[in-house]
RODO-2510 file (C-alpha; in nm, 4 decimals, decimal comma):
residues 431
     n   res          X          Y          Z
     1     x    -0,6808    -1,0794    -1,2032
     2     x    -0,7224    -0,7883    -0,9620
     3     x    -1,0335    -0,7754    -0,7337
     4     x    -1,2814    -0,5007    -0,9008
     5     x    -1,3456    -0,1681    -0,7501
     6     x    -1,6638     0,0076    -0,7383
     7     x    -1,6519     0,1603    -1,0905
     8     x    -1,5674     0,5298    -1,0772
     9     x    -1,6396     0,7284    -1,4721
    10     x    -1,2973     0,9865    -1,5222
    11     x    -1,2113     1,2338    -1,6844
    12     x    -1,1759     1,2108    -2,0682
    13     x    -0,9765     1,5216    -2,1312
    14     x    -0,6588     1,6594    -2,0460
    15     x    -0,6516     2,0432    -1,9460
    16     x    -0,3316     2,2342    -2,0371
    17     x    -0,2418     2,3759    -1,7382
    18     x    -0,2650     2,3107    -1,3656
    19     x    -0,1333     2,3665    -0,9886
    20     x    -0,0257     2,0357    -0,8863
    21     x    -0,0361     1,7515    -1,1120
    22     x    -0,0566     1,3832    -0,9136
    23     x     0,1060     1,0770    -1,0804
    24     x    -0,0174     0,7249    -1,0293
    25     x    -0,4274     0,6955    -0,9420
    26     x    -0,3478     0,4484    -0,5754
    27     x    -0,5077     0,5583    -0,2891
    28     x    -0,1992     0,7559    -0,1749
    29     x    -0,2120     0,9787    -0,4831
    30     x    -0,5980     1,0075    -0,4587
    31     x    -0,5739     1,1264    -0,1003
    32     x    -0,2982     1,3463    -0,1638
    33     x    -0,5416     1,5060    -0,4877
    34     x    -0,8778     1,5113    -0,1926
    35     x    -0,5987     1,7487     0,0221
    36     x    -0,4943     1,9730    -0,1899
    37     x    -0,8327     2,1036    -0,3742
    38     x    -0,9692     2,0639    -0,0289
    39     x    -0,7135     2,3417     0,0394
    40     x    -0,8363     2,5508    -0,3053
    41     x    -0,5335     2,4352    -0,4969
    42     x    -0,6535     2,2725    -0,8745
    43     x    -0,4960     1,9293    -0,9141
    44     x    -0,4820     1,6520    -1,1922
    45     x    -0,4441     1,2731    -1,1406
    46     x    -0,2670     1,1175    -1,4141
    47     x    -0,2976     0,7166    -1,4182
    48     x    -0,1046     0,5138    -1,6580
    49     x    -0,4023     0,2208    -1,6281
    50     x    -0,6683     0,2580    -1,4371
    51     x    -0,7784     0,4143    -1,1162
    52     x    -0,6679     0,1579    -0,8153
    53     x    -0,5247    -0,1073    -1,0620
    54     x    -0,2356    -0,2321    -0,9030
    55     x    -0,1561    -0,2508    -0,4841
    56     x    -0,4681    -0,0334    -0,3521
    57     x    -0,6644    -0,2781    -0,4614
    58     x    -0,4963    -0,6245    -0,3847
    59     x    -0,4106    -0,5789    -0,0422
    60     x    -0,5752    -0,7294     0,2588
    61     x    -0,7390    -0,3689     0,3652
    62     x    -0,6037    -0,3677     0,7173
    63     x    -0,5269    -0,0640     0,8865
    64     x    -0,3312    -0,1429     1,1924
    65     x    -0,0683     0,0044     1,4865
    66     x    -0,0184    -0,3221     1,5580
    67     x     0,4048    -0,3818     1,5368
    68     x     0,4409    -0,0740     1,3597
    69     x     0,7808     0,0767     1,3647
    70     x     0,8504     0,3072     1,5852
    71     x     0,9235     0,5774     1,3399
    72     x     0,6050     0,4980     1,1541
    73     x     0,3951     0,4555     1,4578
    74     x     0,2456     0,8623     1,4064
    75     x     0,1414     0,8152     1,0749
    76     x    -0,0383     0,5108     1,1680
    77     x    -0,2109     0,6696     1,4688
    78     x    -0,3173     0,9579     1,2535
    79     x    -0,4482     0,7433     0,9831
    80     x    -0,6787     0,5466     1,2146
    81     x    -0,7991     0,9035     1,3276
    82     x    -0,8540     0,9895     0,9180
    83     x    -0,9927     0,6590     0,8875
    84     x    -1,2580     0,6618     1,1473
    85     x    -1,4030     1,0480     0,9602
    86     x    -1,3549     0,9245     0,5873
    87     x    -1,7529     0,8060     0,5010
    88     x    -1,8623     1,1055     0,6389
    89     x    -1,5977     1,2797     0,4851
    90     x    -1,6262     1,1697     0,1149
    91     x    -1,9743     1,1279     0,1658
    92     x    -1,9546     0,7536     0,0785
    93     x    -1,8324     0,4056     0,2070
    94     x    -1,4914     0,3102     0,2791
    95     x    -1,5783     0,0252     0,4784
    96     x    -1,4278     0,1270     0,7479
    97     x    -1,4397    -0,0735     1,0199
    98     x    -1,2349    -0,0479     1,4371
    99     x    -1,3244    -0,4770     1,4926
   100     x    -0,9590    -0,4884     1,6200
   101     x    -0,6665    -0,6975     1,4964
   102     x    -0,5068    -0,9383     1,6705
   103     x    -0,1482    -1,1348     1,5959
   104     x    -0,1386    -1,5175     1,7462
   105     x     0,2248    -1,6606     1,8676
   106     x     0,2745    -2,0504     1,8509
   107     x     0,5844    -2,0201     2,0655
   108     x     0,7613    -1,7839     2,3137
   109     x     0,9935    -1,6396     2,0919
   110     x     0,8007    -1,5374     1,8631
   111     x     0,5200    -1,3983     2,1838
   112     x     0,8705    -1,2240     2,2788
   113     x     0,8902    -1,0354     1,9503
   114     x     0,5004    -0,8844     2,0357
   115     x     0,6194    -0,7987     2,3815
   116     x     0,9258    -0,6149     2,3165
   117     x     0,7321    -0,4165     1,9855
   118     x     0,4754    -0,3495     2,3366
   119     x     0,7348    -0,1896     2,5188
   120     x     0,8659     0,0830     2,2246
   121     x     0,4857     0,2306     2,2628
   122     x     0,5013     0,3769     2,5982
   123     x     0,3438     0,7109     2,6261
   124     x     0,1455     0,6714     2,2958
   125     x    -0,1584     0,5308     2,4984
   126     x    -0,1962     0,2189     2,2684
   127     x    -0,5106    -0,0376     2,3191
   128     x    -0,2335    -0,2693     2,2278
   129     x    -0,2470    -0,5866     2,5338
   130     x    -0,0855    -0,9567     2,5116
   131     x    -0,3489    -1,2053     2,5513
   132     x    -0,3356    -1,5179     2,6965
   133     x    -0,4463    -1,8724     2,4795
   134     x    -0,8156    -1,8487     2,6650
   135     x    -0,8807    -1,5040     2,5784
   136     x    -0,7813    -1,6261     2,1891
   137     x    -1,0672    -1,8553     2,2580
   138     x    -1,2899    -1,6322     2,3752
   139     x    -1,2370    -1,3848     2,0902
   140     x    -1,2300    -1,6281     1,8200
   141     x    -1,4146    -1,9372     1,9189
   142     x    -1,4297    -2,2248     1,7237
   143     x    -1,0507    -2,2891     1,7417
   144     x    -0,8259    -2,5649     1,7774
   145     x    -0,6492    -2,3657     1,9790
   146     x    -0,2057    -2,4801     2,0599
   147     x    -0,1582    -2,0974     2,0783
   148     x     0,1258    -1,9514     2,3464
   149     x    -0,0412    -1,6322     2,3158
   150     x    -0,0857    -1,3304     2,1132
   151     x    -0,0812    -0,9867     2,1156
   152     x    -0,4213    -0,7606     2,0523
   153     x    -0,5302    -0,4105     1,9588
   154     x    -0,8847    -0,3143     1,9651
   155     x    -0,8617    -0,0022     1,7932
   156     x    -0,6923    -0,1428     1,4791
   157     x    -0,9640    -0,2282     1,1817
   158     x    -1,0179    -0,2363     0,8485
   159     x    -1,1225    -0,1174     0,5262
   160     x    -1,1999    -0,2193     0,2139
   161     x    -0,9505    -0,2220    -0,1480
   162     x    -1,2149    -0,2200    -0,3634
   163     x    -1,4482     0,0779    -0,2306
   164     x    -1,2195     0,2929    -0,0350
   165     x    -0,9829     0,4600    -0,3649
   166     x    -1,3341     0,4999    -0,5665
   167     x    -1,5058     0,6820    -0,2878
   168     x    -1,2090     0,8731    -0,2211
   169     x    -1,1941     0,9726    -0,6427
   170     x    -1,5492     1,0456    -0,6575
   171     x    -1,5122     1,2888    -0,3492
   172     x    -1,2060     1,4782    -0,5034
   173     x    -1,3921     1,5153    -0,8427
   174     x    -1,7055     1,6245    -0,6944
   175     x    -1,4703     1,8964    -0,5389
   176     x    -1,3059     1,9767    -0,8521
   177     x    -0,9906     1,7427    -0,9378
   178     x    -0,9486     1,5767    -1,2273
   179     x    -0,8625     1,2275    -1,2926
   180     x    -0,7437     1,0676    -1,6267
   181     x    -0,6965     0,6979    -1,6612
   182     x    -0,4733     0,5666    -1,9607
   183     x    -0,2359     0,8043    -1,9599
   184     x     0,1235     0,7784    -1,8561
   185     x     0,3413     1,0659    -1,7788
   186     x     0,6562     1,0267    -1,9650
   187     x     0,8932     1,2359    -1,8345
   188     x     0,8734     1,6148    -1,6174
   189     x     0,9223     1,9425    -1,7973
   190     x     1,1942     2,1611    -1,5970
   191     x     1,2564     2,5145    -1,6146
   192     x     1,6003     2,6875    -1,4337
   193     x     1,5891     2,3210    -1,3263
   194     x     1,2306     2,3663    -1,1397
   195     x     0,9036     2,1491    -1,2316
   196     x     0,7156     2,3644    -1,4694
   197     x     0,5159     2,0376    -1,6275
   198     x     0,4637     1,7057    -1,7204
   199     x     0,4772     1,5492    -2,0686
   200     x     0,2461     1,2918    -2,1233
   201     x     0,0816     1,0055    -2,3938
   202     x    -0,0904     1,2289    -2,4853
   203     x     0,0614     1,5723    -2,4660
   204     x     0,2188     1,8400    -2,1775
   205     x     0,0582     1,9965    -1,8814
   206     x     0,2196     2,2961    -1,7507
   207     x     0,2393     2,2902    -1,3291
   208     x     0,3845     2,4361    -1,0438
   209     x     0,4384     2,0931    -0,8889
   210     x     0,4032     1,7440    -0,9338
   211     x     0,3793     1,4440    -0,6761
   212     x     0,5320     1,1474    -0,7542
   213     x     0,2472     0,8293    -0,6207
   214     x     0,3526     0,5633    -0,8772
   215     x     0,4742     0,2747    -0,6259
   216     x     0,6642     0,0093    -0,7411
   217     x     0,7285     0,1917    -1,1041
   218     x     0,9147     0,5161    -0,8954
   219     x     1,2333     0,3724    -0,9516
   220     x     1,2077     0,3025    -1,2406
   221     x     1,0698     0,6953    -1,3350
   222     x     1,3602     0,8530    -1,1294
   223     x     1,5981     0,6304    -1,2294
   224     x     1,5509     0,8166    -1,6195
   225     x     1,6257     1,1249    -1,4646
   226     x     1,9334     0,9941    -1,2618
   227     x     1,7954     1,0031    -0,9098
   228     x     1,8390     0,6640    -0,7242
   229     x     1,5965     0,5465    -0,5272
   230     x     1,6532     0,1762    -0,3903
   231     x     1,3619    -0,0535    -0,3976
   232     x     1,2843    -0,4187    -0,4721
   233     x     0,9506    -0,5899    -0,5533
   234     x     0,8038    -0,8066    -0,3608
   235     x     0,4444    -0,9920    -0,4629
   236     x     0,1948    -1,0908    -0,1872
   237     x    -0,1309    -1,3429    -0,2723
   238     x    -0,4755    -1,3025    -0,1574
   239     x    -0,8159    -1,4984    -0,1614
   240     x    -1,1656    -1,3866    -0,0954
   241     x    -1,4286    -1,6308    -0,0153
   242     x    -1,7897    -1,6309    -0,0885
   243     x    -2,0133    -1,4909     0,1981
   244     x    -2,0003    -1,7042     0,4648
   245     x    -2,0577    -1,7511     0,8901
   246     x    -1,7212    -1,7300     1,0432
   247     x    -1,5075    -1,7180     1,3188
   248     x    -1,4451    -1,3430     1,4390
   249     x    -1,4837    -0,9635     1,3167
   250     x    -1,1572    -0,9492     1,4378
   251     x    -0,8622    -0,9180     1,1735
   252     x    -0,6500    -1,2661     1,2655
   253     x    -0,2517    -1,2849     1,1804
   254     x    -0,0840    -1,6181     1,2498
   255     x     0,2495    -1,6957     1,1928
   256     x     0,1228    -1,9115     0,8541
   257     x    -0,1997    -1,7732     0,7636
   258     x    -0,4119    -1,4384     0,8121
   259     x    -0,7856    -1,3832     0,7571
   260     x    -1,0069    -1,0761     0,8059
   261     x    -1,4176    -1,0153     0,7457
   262     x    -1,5106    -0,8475     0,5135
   263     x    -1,8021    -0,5784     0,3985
   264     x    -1,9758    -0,8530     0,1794
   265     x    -1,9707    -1,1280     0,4048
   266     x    -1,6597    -1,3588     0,2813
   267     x    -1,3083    -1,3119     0,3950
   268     x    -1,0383    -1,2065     0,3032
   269     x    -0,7346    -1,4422     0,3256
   270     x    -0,3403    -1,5067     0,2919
   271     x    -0,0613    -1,7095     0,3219
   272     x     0,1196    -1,4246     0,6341
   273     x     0,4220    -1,6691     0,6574
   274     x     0,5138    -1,6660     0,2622
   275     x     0,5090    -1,4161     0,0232
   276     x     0,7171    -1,4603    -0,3681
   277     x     1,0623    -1,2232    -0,4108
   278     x     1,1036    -1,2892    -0,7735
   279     x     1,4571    -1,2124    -0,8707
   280     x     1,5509    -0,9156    -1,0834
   281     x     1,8274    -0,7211    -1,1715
   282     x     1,7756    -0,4566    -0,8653
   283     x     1,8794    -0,7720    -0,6666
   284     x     2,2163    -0,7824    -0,7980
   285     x     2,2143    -0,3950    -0,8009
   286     x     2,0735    -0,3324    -0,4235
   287     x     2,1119    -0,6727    -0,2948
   288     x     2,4048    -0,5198    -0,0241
   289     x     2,1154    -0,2892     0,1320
   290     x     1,8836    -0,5531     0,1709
   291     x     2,0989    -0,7998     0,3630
   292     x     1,8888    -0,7232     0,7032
   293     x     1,5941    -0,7179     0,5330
   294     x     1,7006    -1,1142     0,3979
   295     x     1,8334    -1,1892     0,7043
   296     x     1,5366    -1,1114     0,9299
   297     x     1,2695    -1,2524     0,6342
   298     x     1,4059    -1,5207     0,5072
   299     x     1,1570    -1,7882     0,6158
   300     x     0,9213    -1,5952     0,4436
   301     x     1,0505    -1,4953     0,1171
   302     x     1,0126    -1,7672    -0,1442
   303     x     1,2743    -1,6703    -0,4331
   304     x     1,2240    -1,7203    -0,7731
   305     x     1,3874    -1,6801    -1,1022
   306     x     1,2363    -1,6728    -1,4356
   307     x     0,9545    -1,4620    -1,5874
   308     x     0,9997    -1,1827    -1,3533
   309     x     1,3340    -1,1224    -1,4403
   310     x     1,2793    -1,1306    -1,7881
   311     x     1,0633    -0,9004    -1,8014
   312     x     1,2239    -0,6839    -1,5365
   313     x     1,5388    -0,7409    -1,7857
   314     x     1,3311    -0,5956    -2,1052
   315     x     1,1583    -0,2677    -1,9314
   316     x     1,3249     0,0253    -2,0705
   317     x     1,5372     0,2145    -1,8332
   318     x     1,5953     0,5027    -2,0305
   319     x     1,3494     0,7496    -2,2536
   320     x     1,2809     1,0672    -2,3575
   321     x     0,9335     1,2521    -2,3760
   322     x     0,8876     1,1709    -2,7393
   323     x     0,9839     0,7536    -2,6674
   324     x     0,6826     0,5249    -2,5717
   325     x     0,7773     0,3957    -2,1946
   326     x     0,7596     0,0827    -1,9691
   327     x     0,4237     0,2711    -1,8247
   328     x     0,2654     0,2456    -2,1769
   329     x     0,3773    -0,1255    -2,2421
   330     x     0,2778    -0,2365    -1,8954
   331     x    -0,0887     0,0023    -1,8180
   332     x    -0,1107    -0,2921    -1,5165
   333     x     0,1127    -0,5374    -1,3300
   334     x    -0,1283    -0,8002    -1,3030
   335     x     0,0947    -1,1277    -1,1488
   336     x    -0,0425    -1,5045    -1,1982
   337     x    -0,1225    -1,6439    -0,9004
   338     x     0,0858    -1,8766    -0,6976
   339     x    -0,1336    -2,1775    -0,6738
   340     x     0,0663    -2,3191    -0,4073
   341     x     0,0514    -2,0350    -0,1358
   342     x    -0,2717    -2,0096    -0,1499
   343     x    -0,2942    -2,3658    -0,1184
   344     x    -0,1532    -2,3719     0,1883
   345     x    -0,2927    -2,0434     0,3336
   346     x    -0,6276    -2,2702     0,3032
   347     x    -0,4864    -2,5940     0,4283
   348     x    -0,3190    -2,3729     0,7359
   349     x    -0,6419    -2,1851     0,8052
   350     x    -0,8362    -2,4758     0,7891
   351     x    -0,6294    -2,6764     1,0595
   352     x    -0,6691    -2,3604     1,2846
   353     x    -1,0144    -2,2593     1,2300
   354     x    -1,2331    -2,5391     1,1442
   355     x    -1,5393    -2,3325     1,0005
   356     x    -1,3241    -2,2162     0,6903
   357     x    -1,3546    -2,5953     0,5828
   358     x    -1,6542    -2,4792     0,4545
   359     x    -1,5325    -2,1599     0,2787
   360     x    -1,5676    -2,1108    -0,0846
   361     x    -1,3159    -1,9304    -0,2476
   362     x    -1,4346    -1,6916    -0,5463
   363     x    -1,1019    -1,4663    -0,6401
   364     x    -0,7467    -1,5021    -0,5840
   365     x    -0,4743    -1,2208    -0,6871
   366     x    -0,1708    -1,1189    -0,6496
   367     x    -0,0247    -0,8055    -0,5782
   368     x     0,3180    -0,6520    -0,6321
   369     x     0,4742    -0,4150    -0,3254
   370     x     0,7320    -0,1671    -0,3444
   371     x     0,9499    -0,2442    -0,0399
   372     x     1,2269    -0,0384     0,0828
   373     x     1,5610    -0,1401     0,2360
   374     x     1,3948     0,0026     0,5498
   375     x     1,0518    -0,1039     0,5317
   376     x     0,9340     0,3036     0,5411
   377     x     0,7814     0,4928     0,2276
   378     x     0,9393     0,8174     0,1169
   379     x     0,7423     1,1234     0,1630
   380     x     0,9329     1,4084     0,0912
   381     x     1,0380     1,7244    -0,1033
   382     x     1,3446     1,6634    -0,3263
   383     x     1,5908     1,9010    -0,2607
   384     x     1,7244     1,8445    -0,6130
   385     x     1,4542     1,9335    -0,7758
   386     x     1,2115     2,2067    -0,6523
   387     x     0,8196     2,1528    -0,7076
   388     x     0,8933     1,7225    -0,7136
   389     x     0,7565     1,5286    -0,4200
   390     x     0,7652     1,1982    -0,3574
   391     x     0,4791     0,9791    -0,1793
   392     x     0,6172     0,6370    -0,2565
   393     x     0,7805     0,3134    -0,1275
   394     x     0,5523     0,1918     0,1190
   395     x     0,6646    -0,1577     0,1299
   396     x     0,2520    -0,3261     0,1750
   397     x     0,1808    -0,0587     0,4366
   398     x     0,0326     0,2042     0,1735
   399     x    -0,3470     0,1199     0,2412
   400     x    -0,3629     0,1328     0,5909
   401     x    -0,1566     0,4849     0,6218
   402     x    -0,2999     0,6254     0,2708
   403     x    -0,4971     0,9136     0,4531
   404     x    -0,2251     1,0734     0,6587
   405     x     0,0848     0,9901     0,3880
   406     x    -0,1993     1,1711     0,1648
   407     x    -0,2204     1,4583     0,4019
   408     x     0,1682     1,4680     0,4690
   409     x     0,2660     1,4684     0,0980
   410     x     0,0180     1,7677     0,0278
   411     x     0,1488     1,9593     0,3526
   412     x     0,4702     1,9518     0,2048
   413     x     0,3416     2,0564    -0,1235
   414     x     0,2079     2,3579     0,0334
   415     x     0,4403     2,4102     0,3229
   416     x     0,2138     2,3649     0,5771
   417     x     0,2742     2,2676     0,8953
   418     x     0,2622     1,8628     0,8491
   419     x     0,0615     1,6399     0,9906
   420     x     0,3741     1,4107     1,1298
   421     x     0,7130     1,4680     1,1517
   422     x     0,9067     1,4179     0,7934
   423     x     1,1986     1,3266     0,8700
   424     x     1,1880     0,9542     0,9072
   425     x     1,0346     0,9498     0,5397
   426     x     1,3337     1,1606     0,3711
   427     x     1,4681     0,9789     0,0776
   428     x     1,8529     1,0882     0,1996
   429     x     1,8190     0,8348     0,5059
   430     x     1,8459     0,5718     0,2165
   431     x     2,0961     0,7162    -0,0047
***
């Protein structure tokens, strides 16, 4: 069961026409609606479920620069920036919070790996330090310590899943967008091959331009209109505890576990050294442009075969406006939990951090991710098909960079000048 958000009431009409018509209610989509009507420019939110259902609300809510790719590195530096001005900005709580986020090391290898991720941020004037295994201590006290080191970042944070999107929603209604949960968008209406619409459920509204925000169901949309776009799920487990006295405000990664405070007093918690790759029929498909990817993860992904695939195996591939579609079957992907990662997230966090012996858990979830053979979302204008863009793919990193991917897909929308350079998030760098 997904954590629940701070209730947010919708739309329950449909208007005819529009601007710019958003798919998929996550927080990318909702901060690429706040944008554009923030520019003047009308805008409707179509959700196939409900507002938040999925990813933006089952992640861990961390918003970090912390071994950020190089490439992605900007975006993340101007989300923390967006971040730090969103309360005031939606004129409600995010829970938005700079406590700082720091990744432990139980060997020199893997210290190695922070180090040479250090190096690639010359010139950006990171916080970013390596920290020795007293200065662990000294942050987090309480520890059994057998650290080698770690590597620390004051200026990362947090914020929190379940109030951030609903803030964010009620701020772009107030300014005039509409949203409308339980209602899938079928299929785009072209004219001379250009976006003139969207048919839905429940009927067609005629746009200039539509932005595609559905996560891990974009390939599945594109692929019925022919355009490839390689991704592969990926499903990542959390736990919140009841309130509790712990450890750190500091956001904790270690090799086997993670944990991070949060606004109601628990934490938030995970298994960082496992998360499930359930086998589908993309693997077969894309498996070749994942090799790296399998290579470099491997200790982490635990495969398995079964229910996933199929269901994977009976989602429609192909439809037509008229034909009820996998997004109307499926309103929310809603995976069981895996008992036995979260089992050991606890058993690993308790060996670490004695005080979580203590901690009561009250909610576990999972959450699927839309991962890339790169590991970077696509934000970008396709070429093939003028008035589509795509704000997708962001392989667990969608959260934490929502307000500047947001602000980058509507600047290409209206061609202004964007926020971060584009061109690492093109969709042709993966085709």
């Amino acid at each position: 069961m997904a954590p629940t958000i701070s209730p947010v009431q919708t739309s329950t009409s449909m208007p005819k026409s529009t601007t710019v018509v958003v798919v998929g209610a996550g927080i990318v989509g909702l901060v690429t609606a706040l944008n554009l009507i923030e520019r003047g420019i009308p805008v409707v939110v179509l959700e196939k479920g409900r507002l938040a259902g999925e990813q933006s609300s089952r992640n861990l809510g961390w918003v970090r620069k912390t071994s950020r790719s190089a490439r992605d590195l900007p975006l993340a530096i101007e989300s923390d920036r967006l971040w730090a001005g969103m309360n005031e900005r939606v004129g409600g709580e995010v829970g938005y919070k700079p406590a700082g986020i720091m990744f432990l090391a139980t060997s020199d290898a893997e210290l190695d790996v922070h180090r040479k991720w250090l190096a690639t941020t010359d010139g950006l004037s990171l916080d970013s330090r390596i920290i020795s295994p007293k200065e662990i201590d000294e942050l987090v006290p309480g520890g059994r310590g057998g650290w080698t080191g770690g590597i620390y970042t004051p200026s990362d944070g947090r914020a929190e899943p379940t109030l951030a999107s609903s803030a964010i929603a009620r701020a772009a209604m107030a300014k005039g967008v509409t949203i409308v949960e339980n209602c899938a968008v079928r299929e785009l209406s072209l004219s001379g091959g250009k976006v003139s619409g969207v048919v839905t459920e429940k009927g067609e509204i005629r746009c200039e331009q539509v932005v595609l925000a559905t996560g891990f169901w974009s390939r599945r949309f594109l692929g019925n209109m022919g355009i490839p776009l390689p991704m592969l799920p990926l499903i990542c487990y959390g736990i919140r505890t009841a309130p509790m006295e712990g450890p750190t405000e500091i956001a904790v990664g270690a090799p086997n576990f993670s944990f991070r405070k949060r606004a109601d007093g628990g934490y938030t918690i995970c298994q960082r050294g496992a998360v499930e790759s359930p086998i589908v029929i993309d693997h077969a498909l894309l498996g070749m442009r994942y090799l790296p990817v399998f290579r470099d993860g491997r200790k982490l992904l635990r495969i398995t075969f079964g229910r996933a695939f199929v269901e994977d195996l009976m989602r429609a591939r192909r439809w037509d406006g008229k034909s009820t579609t996998p997004f109307e079957k499926e309103r929310t992907l809603d995976p069981r939990v895996h008992a036995g990662i979260n089992a050991e997230a606890m058993r690993n966090i308790r060996a670490a951090w004695p005080a979580f012996e203590a901690a009561k858990i009250e909610e576990e979830w999972g959450g699927w991710m839309d991962i890339t053979p790169d590991s970077l979302p696509v934000i970008c204008n396709l070429d093939r098909i003028p008035g589509l863009t795509l704000a997708t793919g962001f392989s667990g990193h969608g959260f934490g960079t929502a307000p500047a991917a947001g602000q980058l897909a509507a600047d290409l929308v209206t061609g202004a000048r964007p926020i971060v350079d584009p061109t690492p998030y093109r969709i042709e760098r993966l085709q």
